[in-house]
N, C-alpha and C positions, 0 to 999 in steps of 0.2 A: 110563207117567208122563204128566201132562196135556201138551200140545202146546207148543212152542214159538212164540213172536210170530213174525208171518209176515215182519215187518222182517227178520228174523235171515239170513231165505234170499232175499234179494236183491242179494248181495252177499257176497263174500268175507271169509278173511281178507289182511291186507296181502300181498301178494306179495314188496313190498322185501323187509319185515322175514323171510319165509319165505327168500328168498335165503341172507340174515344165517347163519339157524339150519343152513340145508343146509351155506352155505361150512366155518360151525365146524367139522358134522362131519368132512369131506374135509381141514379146517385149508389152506384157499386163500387165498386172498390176495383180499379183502373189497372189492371195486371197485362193491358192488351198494349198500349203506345207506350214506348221504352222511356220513361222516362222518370225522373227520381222525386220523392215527396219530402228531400229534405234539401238544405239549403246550398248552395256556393260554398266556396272557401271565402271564408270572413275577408280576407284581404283584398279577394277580387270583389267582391261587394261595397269594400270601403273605396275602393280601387272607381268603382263606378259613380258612389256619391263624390267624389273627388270631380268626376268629369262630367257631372253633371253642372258643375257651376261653372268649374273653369275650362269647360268644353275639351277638346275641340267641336261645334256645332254644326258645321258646315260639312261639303260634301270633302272627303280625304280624296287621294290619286284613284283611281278607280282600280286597279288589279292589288290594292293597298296601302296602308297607311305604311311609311319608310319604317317608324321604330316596330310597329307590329310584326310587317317582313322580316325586319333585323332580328328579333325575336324568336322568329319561328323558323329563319336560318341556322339558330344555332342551334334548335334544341332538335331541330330532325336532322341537321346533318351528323349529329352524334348518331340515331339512329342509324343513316343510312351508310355512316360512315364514309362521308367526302365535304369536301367546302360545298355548301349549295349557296348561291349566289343569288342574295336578297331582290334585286333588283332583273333578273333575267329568266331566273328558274322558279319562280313562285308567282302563282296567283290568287288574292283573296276573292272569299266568293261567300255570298250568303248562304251559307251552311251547306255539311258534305252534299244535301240534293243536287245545289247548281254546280260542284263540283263536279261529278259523275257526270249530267246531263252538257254542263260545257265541256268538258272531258271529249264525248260521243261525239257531240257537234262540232269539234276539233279535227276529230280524224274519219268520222265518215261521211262518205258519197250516198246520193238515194241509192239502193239494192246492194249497199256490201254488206256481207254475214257478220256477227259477231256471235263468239262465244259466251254462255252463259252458265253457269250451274247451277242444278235443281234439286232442294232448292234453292231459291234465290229470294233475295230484298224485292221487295214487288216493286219496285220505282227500276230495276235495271230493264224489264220488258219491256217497260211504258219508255224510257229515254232512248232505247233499240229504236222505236217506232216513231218517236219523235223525231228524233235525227236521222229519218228515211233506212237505218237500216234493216237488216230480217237476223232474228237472233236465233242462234243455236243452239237449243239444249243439250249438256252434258250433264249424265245425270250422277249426282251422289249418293252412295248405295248406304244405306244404314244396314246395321247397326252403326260402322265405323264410319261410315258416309264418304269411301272411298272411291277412287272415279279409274274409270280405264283409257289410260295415255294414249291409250290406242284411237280410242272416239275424239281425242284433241288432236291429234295428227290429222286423222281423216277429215276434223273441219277444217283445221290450217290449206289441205291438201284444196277442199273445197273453198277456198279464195277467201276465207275467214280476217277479215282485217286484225282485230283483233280479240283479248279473250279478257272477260273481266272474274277475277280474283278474289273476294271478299273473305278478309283473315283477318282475324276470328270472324267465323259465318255466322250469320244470320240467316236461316231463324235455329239451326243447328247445332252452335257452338265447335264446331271442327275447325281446329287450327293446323295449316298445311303444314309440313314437315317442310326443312332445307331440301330434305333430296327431291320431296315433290316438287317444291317451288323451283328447282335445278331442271326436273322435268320439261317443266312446263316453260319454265325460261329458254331452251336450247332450241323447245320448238321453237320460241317466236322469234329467237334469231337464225333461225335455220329458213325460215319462210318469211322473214319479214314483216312481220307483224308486233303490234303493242301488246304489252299485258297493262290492262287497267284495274288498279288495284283498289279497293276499298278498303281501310286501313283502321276506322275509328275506334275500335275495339281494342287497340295495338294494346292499351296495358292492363287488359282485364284476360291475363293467360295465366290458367293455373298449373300448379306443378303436376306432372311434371315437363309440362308442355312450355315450349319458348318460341314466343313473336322471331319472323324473321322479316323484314323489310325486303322484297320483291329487290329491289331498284338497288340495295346491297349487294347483291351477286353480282360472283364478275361476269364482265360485259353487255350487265342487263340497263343498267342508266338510261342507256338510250334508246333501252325499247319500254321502257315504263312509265306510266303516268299515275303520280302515286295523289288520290283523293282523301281527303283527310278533313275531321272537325273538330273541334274545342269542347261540342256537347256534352257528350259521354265522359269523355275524361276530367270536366271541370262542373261539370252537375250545372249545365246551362242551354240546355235543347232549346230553349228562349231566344238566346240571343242571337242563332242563324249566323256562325262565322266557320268556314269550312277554309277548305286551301287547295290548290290544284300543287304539285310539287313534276319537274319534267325537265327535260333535255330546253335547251336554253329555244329551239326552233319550232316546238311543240307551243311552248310558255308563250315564245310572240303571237303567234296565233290563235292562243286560247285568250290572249288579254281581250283582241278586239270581241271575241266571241262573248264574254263574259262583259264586253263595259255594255252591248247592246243588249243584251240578257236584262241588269242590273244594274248596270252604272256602278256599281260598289256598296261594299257591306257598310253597317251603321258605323260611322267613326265614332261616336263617344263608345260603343260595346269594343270596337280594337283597341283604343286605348286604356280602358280596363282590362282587357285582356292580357294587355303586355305583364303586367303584374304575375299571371297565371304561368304564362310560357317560361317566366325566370324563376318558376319555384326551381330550387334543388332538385333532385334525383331523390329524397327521402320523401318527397311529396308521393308520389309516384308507386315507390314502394310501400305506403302506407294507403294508398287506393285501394291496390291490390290487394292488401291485407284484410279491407274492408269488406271488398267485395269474395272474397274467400270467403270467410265467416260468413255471410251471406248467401252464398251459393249453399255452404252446408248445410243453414240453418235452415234453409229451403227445403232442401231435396230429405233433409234427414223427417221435414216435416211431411214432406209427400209421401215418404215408405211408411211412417208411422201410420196416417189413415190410407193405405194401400192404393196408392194411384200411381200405377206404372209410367217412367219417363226416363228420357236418357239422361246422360250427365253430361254435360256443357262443358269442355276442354277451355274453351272461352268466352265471352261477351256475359250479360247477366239474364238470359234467355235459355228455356228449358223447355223440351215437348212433352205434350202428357198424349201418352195413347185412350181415348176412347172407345178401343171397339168392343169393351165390356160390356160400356153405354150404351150404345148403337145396335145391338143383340138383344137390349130387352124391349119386352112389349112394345111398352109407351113410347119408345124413341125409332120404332120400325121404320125404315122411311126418311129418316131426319138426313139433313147434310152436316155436315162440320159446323156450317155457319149457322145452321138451323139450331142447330144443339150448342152454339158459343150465343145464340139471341135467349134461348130459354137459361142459360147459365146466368146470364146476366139479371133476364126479369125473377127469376127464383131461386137463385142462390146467392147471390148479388156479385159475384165475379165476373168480371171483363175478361176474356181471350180471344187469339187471335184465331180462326181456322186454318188446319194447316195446308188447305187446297188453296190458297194465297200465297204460296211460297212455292208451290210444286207444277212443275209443268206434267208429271203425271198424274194419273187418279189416282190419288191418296186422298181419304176422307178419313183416317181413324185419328188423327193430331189434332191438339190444337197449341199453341204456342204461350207461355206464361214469362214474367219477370220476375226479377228479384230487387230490383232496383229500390227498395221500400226499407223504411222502419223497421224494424221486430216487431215492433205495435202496432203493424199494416199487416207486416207478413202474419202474423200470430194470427188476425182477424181473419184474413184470409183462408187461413189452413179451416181454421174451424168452418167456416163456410164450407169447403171445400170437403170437411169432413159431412156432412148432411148428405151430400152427394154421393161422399164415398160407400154411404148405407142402406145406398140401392143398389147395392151388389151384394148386401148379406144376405 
């Protein structure tokens, strides 16, 4: 058969998602692909059987349904603190992936750089290479997973289009500080260049840490292009509705990119969605609440059966260090991945390896949620704890 593009072999398939497929087989308990075992908000549910009868059925405008935009104009320009204009600065797009990926394809040429940080959401590599660019690792240093401005000049310097941002990170949980984000903002108007932001984590920041909106700072507007999805903050990974948010000349040019992509996200899932975008501000605050209590109830259960990991400033993602694992006998040899496939078939827990997120070699991570039940997590832990008793 004629040859395959040579894009195809520079890069895998997702790993998360491969986790996913391995845990179904084993039937483990899914701590590897983010996403939640408990339901919607009632209202967007009813919101959907609403639209299911009385539609709308057919295809919506393609960079968005008008009331969903209207929507989602109001509740992020509070965020970002400006009018954002439903109809010029926003594009809808089937979840944050084709945001990010038509993002790329918006603003780069085959061979221009972008910046990246490592680690990184494994789909930013893959959308570098899809979109002809060559990406840049900057790396984030743990414990604090702090980065030296000085390696983001020197890419800027090296003809770096742009640099992408994920705050709250994943798979790390580091939320950037205002000063950082001023950092890293002055270069790219210093050099000309975008910051592309990944955002979907915006209201999962714990104290004493606070979300800042990139595309907030002054004079950044028009170098940012803020990505964003309804997933995570409305318990709906399902329904694939994300948002492109940009300077109104960005926006035009991301629409054609995105109707050829896609043609447009599902209209009966925007039009339940509208429901979600007009909750209150206590909506929101009582996420956060949620997922607090969660985050503790997590991590207070990982010190209890002694498995070292950091704490998560933000998103519902945690690393557990393995190189206790990895030192003894029977796992001599093992990779990260190696040792998240035996997790799975013998202890029944799904994670992610943390050589999936790292452009350097690191093998002693792997990545877990908290996105569950008590009555998930609880199951878990004890799993979790069988494990922990090959270290006494």
């Amino acid at each position: 058969m004629p040859k395959l593009s040579e894009r195809v072999g520079t890069f895998t398939d997702s790993v998360i998602r491969r986790m996913t497929r391995i845990s179904d087989e084993y039937d483990a308990i899914n701590l590897s692909q983010g996403f939640p075992d408990f339901d919607p908000p009632r209202e967007i549910m009813d919101a959907l059987a609403k639209a299911a009868y009385q539609g709308p059925h057919q295809y919506s405008i393609t960079f968005g349904a008008e009331n969903f935009r209207e929507a989602l104009a109001r509740k992020q320009g509070k965020a970002i603190g400006r009018t954002i204009h439903p109809d010029t600065e926003i594009v809808v797009t089937c979840g944050g992936t084709e945001a990010m990926m038509c993002a790329m394809m918006t603003i780069c040429n085959p061979g221009d750089k972008v910046m990246v940080f490592s680690p990184f959401y494994e789909n930013y590599g893959a959308d570098a290479i899809l979109s002809g660019a060559d990406p840049i690792y900057i790396p984030l240093v743990p414990p604090e997973y702090h980065f030296d401005i000085h390696r983001i000049e020197k890419g800027f310097q090296e003809g770096a289009k742009a640099i992408i941002v994920c705050n709250p990170s994943n798979p790390c949980g580091k939320v950037f500080t205002r000063e950082e984000l001023m950092q890293i903002g002055s270069l790219a108007v210093e050099y000309d260049a975008f910051v592309v932001t990944d955002e979907v984590y915006e209201h999962m920041v714990y104290a004493p840490n606070h979300h800042t909106c990139m595309a907030s700072l002054p004079g950044m507007y028009e170098h940012t292009i803020t990505c964003n999805s309804l997933s995570k903050t409305y318990s709906i990974t399902g329904w694939r509705l994300g948002y492109l948010i940009g300077p109104e000349e960005v926006i035009e040019a991301a629409k054609k990119v995105h109707d050829f992509l896609t043609v447009g996200a599902a209209a009966p899932l925007q039009e339940a969605a509208v429901t979600g975008l007009n909750f209150p501000d206590s909506y929101y605050e009582q996420l956060l609440e949620t997922y607090t209590k969660k985050r503790k109830y997590f991590l207070d259960g990982l010190d209890r059966i002694g498995l070292k990991h950091n704490v998560p400033q933000g998103t519902y993602f945690v690393l557990i260090d393995i190189q206790e694992f990895l030192d003894l006998p029977q796992f001599q040899g093992y990779t990260d991945l190696e040792f998240c496939e035996w997790m799975i078939r013998n202890i029944g827990v799904a994670a992610v390896p943390g050589s999936s997120f790292f452009k350097e070699e690191v093998n002693h991570l792997i990545r877990l949620h908290f996105a569950r039940e008590e009555k998930t997590l609880d199951e878990a832990l004890d799993r979790l704890a069988k494990m922990a008793q090959l270290l006494a």
